[in-house]
Backbone as numpy.savetxt, mean C-alpha at the origin, in Angstrom:
# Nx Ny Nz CAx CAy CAz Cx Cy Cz
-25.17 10.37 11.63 -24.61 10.50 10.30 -23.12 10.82 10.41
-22.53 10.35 9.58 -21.04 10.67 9.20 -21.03 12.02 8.80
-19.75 12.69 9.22 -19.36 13.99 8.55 -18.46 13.79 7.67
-18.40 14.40 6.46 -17.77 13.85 5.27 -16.44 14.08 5.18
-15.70 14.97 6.22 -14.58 15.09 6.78 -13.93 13.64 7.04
-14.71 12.90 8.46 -14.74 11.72 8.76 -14.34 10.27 7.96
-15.30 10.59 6.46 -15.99 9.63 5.82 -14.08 9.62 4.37
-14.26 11.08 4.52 -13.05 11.38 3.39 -11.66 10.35 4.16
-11.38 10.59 5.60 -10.35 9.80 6.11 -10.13 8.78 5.91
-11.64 7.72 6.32 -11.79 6.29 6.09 -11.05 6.48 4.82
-11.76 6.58 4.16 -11.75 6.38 3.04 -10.17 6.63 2.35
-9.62 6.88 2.89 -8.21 7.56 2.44 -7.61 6.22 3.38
-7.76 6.38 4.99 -6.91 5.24 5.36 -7.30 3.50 5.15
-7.83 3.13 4.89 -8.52 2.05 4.81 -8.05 1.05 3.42
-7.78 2.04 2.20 -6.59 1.95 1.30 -4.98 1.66 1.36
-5.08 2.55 2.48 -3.42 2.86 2.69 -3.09 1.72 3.39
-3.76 1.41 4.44 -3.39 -0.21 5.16 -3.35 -0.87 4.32
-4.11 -1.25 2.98 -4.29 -2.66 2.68 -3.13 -2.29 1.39
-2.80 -1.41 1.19 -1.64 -1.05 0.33 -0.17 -1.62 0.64
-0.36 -1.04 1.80 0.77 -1.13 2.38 1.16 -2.68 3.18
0.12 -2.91 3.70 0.12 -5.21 3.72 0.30 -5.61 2.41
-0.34 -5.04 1.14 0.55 -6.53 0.22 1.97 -5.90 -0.09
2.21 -4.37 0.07 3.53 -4.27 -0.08 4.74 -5.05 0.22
4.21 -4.80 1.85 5.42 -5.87 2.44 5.08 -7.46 1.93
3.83 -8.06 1.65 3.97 -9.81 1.20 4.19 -9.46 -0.11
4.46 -8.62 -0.90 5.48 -8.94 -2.18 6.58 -8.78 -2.19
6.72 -7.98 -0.56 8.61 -7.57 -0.77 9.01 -8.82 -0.11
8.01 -9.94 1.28 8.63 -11.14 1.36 9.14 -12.08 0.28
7.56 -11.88 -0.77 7.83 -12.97 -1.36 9.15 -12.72 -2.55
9.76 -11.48 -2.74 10.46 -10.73 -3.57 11.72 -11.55 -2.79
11.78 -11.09 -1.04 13.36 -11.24 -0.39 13.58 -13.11 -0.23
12.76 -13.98 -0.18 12.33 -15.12 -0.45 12.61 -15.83 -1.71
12.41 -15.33 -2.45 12.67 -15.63 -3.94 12.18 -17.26 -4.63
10.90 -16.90 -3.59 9.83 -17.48 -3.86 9.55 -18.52 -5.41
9.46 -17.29 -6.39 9.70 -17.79 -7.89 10.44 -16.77 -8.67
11.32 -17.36 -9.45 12.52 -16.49 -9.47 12.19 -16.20 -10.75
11.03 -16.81 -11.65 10.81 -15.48 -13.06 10.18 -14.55 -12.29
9.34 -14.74 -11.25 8.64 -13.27 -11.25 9.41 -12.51 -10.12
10.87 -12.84 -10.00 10.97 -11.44 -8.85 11.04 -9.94 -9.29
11.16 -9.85 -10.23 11.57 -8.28 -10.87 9.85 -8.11 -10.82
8.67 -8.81 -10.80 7.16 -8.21 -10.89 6.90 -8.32 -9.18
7.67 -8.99 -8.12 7.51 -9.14 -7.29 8.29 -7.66 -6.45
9.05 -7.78 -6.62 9.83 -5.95 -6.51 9.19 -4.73 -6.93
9.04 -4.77 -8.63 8.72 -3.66 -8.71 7.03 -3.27 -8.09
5.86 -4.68 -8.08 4.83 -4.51 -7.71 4.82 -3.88 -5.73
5.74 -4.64 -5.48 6.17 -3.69 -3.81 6.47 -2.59 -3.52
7.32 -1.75 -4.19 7.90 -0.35 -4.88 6.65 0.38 -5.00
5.48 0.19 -6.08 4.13 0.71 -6.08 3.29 0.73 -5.27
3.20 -0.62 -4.49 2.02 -0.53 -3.53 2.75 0.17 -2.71
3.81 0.40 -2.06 4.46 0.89 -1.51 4.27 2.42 -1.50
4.87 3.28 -2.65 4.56 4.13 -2.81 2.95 5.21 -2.66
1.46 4.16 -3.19 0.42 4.37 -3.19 0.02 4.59 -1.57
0.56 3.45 -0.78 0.42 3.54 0.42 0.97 4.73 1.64
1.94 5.21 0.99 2.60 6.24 1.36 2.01 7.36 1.11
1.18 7.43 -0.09 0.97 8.66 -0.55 -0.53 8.99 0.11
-1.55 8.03 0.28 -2.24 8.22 0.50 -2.19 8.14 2.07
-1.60 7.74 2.95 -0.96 8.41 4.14 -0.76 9.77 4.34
0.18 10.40 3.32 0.60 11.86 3.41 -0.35 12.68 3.44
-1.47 12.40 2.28 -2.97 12.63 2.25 -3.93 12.87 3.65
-4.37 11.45 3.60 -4.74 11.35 4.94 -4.10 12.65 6.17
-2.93 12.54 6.41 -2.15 13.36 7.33 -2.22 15.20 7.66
-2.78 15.26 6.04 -2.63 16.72 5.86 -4.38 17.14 6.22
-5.39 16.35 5.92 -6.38 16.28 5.83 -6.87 16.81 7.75
């Protein structure tokens, strides 16, 4: 059995990776300029995942 210590980490990092991968493919597709109505949703959506990914890192870390 899992200890919920364990289970709390996953669970914290497993987020944070996949946060933090589309971060950076919106900040490509942002520095790319891919499609140029959506770069300001392409930025600011990188900025967030960004942030989420970070935070739940810090989380994780203290844990």
């Amino acid at each position: 059995m899992v200890s919920p210590a364990l289970a709390i980490k996953i669970l914290l990092l497993v987020p944070a990776v996949i946060f933090l991968f589309y971060s950076a493919v919106y900040l490509l597709l942002f520095e790319l300029n891919v499609q140029p109505k959506l770069s300001k949703f392409y930025r600011n959506t990188s900025l967030v995942l960004a942030g989420g990914g970070i935070l739940l890192l810090a989380i994780y870390l203290m844990i």
